[in-house]
C-alpha positions in Angstrom: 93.7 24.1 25.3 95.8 25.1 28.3 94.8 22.8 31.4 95.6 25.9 33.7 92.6 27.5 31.7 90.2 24.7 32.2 91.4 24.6 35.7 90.1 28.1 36.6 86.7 27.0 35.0 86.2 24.2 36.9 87.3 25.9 39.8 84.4 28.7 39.0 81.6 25.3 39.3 83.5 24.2 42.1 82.5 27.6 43.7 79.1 27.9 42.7 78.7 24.3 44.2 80.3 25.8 47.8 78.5 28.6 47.8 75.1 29.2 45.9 75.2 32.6 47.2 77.0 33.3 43.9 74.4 32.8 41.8 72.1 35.2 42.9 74.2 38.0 42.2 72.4 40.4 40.3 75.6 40.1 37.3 74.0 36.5 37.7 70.9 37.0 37.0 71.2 35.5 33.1 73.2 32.2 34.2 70.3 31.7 36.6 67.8 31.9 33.7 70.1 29.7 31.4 70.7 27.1 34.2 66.8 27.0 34.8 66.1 26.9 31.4 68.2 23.2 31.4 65.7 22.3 34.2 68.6 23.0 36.8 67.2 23.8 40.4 69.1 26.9 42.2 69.3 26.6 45.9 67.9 29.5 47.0 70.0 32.2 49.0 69.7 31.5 52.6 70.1 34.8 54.1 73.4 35.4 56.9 73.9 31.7 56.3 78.0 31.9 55.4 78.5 28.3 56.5 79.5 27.6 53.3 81.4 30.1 52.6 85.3 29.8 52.8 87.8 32.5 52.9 86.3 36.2 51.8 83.2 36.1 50.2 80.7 38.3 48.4 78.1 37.8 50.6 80.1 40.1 53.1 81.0 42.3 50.4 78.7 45.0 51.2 78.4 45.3 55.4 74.5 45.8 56.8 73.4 49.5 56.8 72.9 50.4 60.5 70.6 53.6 60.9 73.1 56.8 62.1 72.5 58.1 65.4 70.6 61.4 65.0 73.3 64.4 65.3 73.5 65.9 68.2 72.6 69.7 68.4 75.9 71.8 68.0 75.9 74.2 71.1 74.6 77.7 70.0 76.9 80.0 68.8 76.5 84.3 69.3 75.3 85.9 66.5 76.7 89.0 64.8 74.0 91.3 66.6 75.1 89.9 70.0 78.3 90.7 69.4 77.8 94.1 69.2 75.9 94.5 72.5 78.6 95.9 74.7 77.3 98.0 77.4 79.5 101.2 77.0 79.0 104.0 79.3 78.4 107.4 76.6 78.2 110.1 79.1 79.7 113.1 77.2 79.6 111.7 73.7 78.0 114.3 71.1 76.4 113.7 67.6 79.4 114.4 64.8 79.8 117.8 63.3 78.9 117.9 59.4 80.3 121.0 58.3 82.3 121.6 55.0 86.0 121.1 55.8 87.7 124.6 57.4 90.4 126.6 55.2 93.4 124.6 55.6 95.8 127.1 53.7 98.1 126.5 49.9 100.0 123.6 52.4 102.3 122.8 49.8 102.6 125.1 47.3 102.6 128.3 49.5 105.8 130.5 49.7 106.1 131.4 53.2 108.5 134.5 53.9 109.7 136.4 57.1 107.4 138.8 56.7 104.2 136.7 56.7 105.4 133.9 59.4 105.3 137.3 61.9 102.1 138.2 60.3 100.8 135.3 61.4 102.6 135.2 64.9 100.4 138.5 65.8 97.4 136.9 64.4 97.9 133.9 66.5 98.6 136.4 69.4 95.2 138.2 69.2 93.4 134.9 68.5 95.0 134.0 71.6 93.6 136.7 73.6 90.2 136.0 71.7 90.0 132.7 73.2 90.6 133.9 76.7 87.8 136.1 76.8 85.5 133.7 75.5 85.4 135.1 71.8 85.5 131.4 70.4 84.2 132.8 66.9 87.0 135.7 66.7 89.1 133.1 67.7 88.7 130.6 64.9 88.7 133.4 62.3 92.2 134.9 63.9 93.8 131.1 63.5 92.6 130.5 60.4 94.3 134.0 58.8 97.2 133.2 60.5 97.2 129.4 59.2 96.5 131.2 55.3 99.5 133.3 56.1 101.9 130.1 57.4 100.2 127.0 56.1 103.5 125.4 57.5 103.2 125.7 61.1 101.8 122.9 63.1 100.9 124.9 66.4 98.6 127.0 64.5 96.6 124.1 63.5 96.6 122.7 67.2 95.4 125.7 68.6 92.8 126.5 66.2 91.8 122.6 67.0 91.5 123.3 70.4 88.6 126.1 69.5 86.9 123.4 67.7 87.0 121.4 70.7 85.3 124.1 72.6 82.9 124.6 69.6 82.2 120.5 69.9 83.4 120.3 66.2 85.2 117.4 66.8 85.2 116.3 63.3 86.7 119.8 62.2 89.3 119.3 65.0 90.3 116.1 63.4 91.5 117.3 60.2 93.5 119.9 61.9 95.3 117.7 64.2 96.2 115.4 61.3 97.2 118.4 59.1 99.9 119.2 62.2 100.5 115.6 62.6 101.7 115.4 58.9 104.1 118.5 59.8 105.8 117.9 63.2 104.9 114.1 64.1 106.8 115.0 67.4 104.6 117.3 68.5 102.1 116.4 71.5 99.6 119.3 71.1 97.7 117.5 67.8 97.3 113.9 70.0 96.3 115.7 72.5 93.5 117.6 70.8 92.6 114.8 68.8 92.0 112.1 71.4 89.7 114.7 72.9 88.1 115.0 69.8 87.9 111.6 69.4 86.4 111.1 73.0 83.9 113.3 72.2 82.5 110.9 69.4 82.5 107.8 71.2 86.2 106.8 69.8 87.4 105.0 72.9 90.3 103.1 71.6 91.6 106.1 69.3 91.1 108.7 72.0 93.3 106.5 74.2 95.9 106.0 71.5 95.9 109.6 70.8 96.6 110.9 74.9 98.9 108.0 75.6 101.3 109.6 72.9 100.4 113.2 73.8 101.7 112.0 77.5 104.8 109.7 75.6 105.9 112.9 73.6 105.2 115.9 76.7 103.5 114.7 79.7 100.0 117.0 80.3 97.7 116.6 83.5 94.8 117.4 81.2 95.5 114.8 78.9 96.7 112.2 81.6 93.0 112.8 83.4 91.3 112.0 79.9 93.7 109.2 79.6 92.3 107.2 82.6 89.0 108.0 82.0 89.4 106.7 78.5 91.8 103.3 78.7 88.9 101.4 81.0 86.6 101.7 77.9 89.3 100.9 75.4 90.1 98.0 77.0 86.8 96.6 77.5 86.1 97.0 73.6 89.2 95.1 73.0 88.5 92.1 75.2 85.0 92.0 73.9 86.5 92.0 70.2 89.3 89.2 71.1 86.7 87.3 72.8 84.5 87.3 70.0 87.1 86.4 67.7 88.5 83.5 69.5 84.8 82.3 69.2 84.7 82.9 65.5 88.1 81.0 65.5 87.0 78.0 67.5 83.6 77.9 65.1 85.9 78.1 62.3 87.4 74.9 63.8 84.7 73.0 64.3 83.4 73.5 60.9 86.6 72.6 59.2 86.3 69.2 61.3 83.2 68.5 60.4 84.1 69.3 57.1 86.9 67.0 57.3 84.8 63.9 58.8 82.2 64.1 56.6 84.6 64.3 53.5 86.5 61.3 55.3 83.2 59.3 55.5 82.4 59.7 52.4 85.7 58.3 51.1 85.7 55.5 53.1 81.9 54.6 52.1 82.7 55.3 48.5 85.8 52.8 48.9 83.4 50.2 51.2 80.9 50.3 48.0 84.2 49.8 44.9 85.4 47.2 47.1 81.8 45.4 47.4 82.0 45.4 43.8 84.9 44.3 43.0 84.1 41.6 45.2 81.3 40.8 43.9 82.3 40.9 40.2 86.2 39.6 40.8 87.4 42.5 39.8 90.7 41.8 41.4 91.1 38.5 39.7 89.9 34.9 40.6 86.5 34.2 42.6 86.7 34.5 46.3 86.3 31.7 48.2 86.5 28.8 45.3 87.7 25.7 46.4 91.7 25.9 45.3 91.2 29.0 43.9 91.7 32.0 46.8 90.6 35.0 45.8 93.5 37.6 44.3 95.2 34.0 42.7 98.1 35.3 40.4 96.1 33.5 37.5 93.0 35.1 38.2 89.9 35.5 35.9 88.4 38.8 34.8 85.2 40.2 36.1 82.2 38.2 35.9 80.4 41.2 34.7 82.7 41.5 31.2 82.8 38.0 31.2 79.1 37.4 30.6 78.8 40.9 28.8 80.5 39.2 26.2 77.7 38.4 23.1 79.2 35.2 21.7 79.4 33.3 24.9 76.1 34.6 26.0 75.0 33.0 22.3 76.6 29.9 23.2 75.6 28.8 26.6 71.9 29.0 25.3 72.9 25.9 23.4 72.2 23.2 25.6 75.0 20.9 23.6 77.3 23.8 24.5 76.4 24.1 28.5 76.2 20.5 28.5 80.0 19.9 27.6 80.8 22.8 29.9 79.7 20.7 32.6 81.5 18.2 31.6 84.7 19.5 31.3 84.4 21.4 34.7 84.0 18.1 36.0 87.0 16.4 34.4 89.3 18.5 32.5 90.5 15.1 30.5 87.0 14.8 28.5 87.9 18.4 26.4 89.1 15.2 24.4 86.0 13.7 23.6 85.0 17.6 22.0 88.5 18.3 19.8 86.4 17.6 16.6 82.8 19.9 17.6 83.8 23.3 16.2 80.9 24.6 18.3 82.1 23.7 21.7 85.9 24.4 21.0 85.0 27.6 20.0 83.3 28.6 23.0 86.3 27.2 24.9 88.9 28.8 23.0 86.6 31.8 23.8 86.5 31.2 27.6 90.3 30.2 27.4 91.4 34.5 25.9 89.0 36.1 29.0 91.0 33.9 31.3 94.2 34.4 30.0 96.8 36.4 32.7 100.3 36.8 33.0 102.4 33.5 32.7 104.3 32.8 35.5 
C-alpha cells in the first residue's frame, strides 16, 4: 500500500485527536455511532472553544447569524395623482366642440380650373363681408363653397378657421388649420388660428407652439398678445413634467440599487454557505487544520461526505477487527505489515487507499 496513502489516514486521526469538533459534524454523525459502539468516549463539542483548533477550521466555517437591522423607511415618493395636481389658471377655456367634421372639399382628386379658383375668390369675398357684419353662419357657408370650388387653397381654410373660432368650434378649427398646414407649411395664418384654437381647450404648450411660429413665419400683435399670455402656462407644465420625471428617474435609481445589493447579498451569502460546506466536508481536498496536513494539501482527500457514503466501508468499520487495525495503522503506518495476509482488513485499505488517491506529484 502506498505510505503517502496511509499518511493521509493517519493524519485524518491525528485531526480528530486536535480537534473533536470534527466529529460532531452532522456527515459524522455514523463514525460517532460506530466509535461508541467500540465503547469509545467522544469529547463533547465545547461551544466557541477553538483553542485547539490550528489553521482554518470547520468550526468557523459557517460565521454566527446576527439579526439585520430593521430597514429603514424609504422617504415617500409622489404618487401618479399628485403629479397631476398643477394649479393651472383656466379662465377662457371652453368644453370641446363634437360636431361631425365640416366639408373639406375632393383635396386631392379635384381638378381645379381658372374658372372655379375665381368662383371661389368671389365667394371668399362675400364670406368676407359676411363676417364683418356679424353674419358668422353666412360666413361659414360662403368659405366652405368656395373651399368645394378650390380645395387647394390654404387661405380659404384659415379664414373659414377663424369663423370657427368665433363660433368656439375650436375642434372644427383644428382640422382646417391642419388641412392648410398640409398645403402651404409657410403660411402663418393656420398657426395662428390653431394656437387660438388650441387655447381655447386648455392646450397650453400647443397653443404656444402654434403662435410662436405664426410670429417666426409673419409677426401678428394679435398673436404676439396670445403668445405671452400663453408661454407662462406652457412653461409651468413643462417644469412640473421634468420635475416629475427626474423623480421617477431618481426612484428608478434607487430601485435598481437596491435591486443590485440585495442580488449582491445573496451571492455573497450563497458563496458564505458552499464555502461552509466545503469546509466542512473537505471538499477542496485534505482536512483543515490536521496536524501536517493543511487544508488545500496537493494530495488531499475527497469529501468526508462521499467518503462515508460509500456502502463497503460503511460495512467494514462495523467490524470491530476492521476499526481495530485502522487504529492501528493510523498510529504506526509500519504495522499494515502485521495485516498483509487478512483479506478483510486489506480490502478495506486498498478501498480507503482509491478515495484518497490524487494527482502524483
Amino acid at each position: 500500500m502506498d505510505p503517502r496513502k496511509v499518511t493521509e489516514l493517519k493524519a485524518f486521526v491525528q485531526l480528530c485527536t486536535d480537534n473533536p469538533a470534527v466529529l460532531h459534524l452532522p456527515e459524522m454523525d455514523f463514525f460517532r455511532t460506530w466509535l461508541q459502539g467500540l465503547g469509545a468516549t467522544i469529547p463533547s463539542a465545547t461551544k466557541n472553544d477553538r483553542s485547539s483548533c490550528k489553521g482554518s477550521c470547520p468550526c468557523d466555517a459557517a460565521p454566527p447569524r446576527t439579526t439585520d437591522p430593521p430597514p429603514q423607511a424609504e422617504p415617500s415618493l409622489p404618487s401618479e395623482s399628485e403629479e397631476s395636481e398643477l394649479e393651472i389658471d383656466m379662465e377662457g377655456v371652453i368644453e370641446p366642440d363634437t360636431d361631425d367634421a365640416q366639408e373639406m372639399g375632393d383635396y386631392e382628386n379635384l381638378e381645379v380650373t381658372d374658372e372655379m379658383m375665381d368662383q371661389a375668390n368671389e365667394k371668399k369675398v362675400e364670406a368676407i363681408e359676411a363676417l364683418g357684419e356679424g353674419e358668422l353662419q353666412k360666413a361659414l357657408d360662403l368659405f366652405t363653397e368656395a373651399i368645394k370650388l378650390n380645395p387647394r387653397s390654404a387661405i380659404l381654410y384659415a379664414k373659414r378657421a377663424s369663423v370657427y373660432i368665433k363660433m368656439q368650434k375650436p375642434n372644427a378649427a383644428i382640422r382646417d388649420c391642419d388641412r392648410a398646414i398640409d398645403i402651404n407649411p409657410d403660411s402663418a395664418q393656420p398657426y395662428k388660428w390653431r394656437g387660438k384654437a388650441h387655447r381655447l381647450l386648455g392646450h397650453w404648450e400647443e397653443a404656444a407652439k402654434d403662435l410662436a411660429t405664426a410670429c417666426k413665419l409673419d409677426y401678428d400683435e394679435d398673436a404676439s398678445a396670445m403668445l405671452k399670455e400663453v408661454q407662462p402656462k406652457a412653461n409651468k407644465i413643462l417644469e412640473h413634467r421634468r420635475k416629475y420625471q427626474r423623480k421617477r428617474e431618481e426612484r428608478e435609481i434607487r430601485e435598481k440599487k437596491e435591486r443590485v445589493k440585495k442580488a449582491r447579498e445573496e451571492h455573497e451569502r450563497a458563496q458564505r454557505e458552499q464555502e461552509a460546506r466545503e469546509q466542512a466536508g473537505g471538499a477542496h481536498g485534505g482536512f483543515p487544520g490536521g496536524a501536517g496536513f493543511p487544508g488545500g494539501a496537493p494530495f488531499g482527500m475527497p469529501g468526508l461526505q462521499e467518503l462515508f457514503n460509500d456502502p463497503e466501508v460503511l460495512m467494514a468499520m462495523k467490524d470491530p477487527e476492521v476499526m481495530a487495525a485502522f487504529q492501528d495503522v493510523a498510529q504506526n503506518p509500519a504495522n499494515i505489515a502485521k495485516y498483509q495476509s487478512n483479506p478483510k482488513i486489506m480490502a478495506l485499505i486498498n478501498k480507503l487507499s482509491s478515495k484518497f488517491s490524487g494527482p502524483q506529484p
